[in-house]
N, C-alpha and C positions, 0 to 999 in steps of 0.2 A: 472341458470346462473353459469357459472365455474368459482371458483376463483382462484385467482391471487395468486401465492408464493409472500410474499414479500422479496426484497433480503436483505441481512447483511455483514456486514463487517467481514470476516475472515482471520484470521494471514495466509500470504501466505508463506513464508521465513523472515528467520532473517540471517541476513549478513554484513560481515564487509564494512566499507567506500573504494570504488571504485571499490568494487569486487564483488559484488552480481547479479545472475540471476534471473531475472524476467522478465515472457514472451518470453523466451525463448534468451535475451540477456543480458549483463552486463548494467543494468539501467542508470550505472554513465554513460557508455559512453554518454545517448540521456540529452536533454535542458528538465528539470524537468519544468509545467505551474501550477505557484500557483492558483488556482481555488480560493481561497480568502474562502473557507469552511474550517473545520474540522470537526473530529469525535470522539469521545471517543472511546478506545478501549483497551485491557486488555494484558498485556505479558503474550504469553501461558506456561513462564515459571513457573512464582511467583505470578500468577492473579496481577499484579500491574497496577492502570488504568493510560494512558498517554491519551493527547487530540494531535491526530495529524493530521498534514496537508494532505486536499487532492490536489491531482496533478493529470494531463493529461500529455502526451507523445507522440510522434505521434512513432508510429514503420512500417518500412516497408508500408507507408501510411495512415496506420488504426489509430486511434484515443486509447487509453487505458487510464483507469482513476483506481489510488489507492493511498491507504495513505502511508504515511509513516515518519516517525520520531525516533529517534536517544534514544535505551533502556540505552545505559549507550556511553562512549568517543568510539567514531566510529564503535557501534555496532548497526545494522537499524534493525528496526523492519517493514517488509511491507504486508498490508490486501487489500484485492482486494473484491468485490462486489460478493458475491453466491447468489444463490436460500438454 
């Protein structure tokens, strides 16, 4: 039987409030969906752990889901799902 990668949360971009690219547009522009989850996860600056909210987005039709929460006054830290 072949197994399964399981996936993880890793740091995609860290970006100011209203101006960050993710997924290949400016995120603030789309309606952030609180999925009502969160994740722990670590600033790849200072290993500092935050718990932050997951969210979906719909882009260009497609569906996209990642976290994201706020490392210090309007500086975002956002982790999207790997292998």
């Amino acid at each position: 039987m072949k197994s399964l990668k399981s996936k993880t949360w890793q740091h995609e971009i860290t970006g100011v409030d209203g101006n960050t690219i993710l997924f290949g547009v400016n995120i603030f522009d789309y309606e952030w969906k609180n999925t009502n989850e969160f994740v722990k996860v670590y600033d790849p600056l200072y290993d500092q752990e935050y718990k932050f909210d997951i969210y979906t987005v719909i882009i260009n039709g497609q569906e996209q889901k990642f976290a994201a929460g706020e490392f210090s006054n309007c500086v975002w830290g956002f982790y999207t799902l790997k292998y």
